[in-house]
Each structure stands twice: as structure tokens, then as C-alpha cells.
N, C-alpha and C positions, 0 to 999 in steps of 0.2 A: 545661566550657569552660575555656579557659586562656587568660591574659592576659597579654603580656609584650611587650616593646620593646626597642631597640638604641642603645647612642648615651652618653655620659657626660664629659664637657659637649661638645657640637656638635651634631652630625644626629643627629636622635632619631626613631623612629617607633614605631608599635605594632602590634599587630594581634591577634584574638583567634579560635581556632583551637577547631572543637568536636572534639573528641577522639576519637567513637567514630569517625569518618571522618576527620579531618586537613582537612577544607577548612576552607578562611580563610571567616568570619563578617564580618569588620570590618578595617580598615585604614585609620591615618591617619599623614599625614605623607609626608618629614620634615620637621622644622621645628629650630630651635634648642632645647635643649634638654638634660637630664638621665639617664639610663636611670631613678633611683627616679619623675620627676618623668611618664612614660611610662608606667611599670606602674603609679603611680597612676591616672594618665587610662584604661589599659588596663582596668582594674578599672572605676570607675564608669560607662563606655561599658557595659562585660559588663551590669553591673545592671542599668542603665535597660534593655537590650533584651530581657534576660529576663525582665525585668518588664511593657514591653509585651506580649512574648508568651507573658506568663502561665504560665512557666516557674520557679517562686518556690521550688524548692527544689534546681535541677543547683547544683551546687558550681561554684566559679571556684579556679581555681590561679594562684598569682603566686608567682615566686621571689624577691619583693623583702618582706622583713620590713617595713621601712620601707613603704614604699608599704603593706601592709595595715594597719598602726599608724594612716597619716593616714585610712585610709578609714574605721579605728574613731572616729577624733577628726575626723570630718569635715572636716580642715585639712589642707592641703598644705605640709608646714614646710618648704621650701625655702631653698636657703640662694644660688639661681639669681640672678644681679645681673639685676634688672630695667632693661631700656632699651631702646632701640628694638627691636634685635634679638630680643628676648625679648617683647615687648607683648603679641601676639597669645597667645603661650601662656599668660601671665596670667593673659586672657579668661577663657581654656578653664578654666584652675584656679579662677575665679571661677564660674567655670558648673556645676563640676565640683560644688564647696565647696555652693554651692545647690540643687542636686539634690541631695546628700545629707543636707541640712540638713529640707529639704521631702517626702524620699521614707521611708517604712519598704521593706525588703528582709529576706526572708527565708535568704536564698542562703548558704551556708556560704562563706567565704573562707579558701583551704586554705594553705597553706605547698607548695610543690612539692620532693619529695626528691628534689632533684638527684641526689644521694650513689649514692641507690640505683635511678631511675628514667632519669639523664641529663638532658643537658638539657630543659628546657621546650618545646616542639615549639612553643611561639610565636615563640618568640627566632629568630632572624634567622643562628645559626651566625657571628656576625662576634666572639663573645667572648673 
């Protein structure tokens, strides 16, 4: 599966895309928002549904180093001003931060070689 978003600070969304076929899995947004702050949400979205469906070892691709770093450390270290605008995605990083805090996963999280594979087939083409 591959995990990736569009957006760096404004309209942000994501969506996660299984790869032997290209169709889209998942999609959220947009909302206010980050591109790392997205590919992390992309990421932990991935987990939890390959974890319901007992899927515990396809790999997840994300091109955002960052965004796998927080998913290592469970923490979203955003540097996003928090305020109205931004509240509701908080939440989600709150929600996000506790699922990972509460779940084991065994799922590899990959690094995506742009360089040599192009871009990420999740991204959005707007980069």
C-alpha cells in the first residue's frame, strides 16, 4: 500500500492507493493542513485497516521521512499553529498518537525511491 498527501501549509489531503491495482483504498480531506502532517495521518489510517483486515505484514510506502520518524515515535511533532482553523486536525493527530500508542503493527514502513521509481502513485500530481 502507499500512503501520501498533497498540501504544505493549506489544503491538505490524502489518500492511500494498493499498488498491485492503483485503486484508491482510502481518502480524506481536504482540510487545513501540512503535507508531513497528511503522510503521517496517511500512514496510521494504512495500519489500522490492514490490521483490521488482517493484512500484518504488506508494507506501506510514504515519501515523507518525517512522517515515518513520528510514526516510529508515536508523536506528531508538528510545528502547525494550532487554532480554529486547524482544531479538528488536532483531533485526528490525537487519535492518530493513540492508536499508535495502543496498537502493535507489524507492517514494514518503507521510504518510496522517488529517484528511481517516480513519484509515489498516491500523491495527488500537484507537486
Amino acid at each position: 500500500m502507499d500512503a501520501a498527501c498533497s498540501g504544505n501549509p493549506g489544503p491538505m489531503e490524502y489518500r492511500g492507493i494498493y499498488l498491485r491495482t492503483g485503486k484508491e483504498i482510502f481518502r480524506f480531506g481536504p482540510v487545513h493542513g501540512t503535507n508531513n502532517i497528511g503522510e503521517f495521518l496517511a500512514i496510521v489510517h494504512a495500519l489500522a485497516l490492514l490490521k483490521q483486515k488482517g493484512l500484518h505484514t504488506m508494507p506501506i510506502y510514504s515519501d515523507s521521512v518525517n512522517a515515518q520518524i513520528w510514526v516510529k515515535k508515536k508523536h506528531c511533532k508538528t510545528t502547525l499553529v494550532r487554532n480554529e482553523e486547524t482544531e479538528y486536525l488536532f483531533s485526528l493527530i490525537a487519535r492518530a498518537e493513540a492508536w499508535l500508542r495502543n496498537n502493535n503493527y507489524q507492517n514494514p514502513i518503507l521510504k518510496w525511491p522517488t529517484e528511481e521509481w517516480g513519484e509515489i502513485p498516491a500523491d495527488f500530481g500537484r507537486k
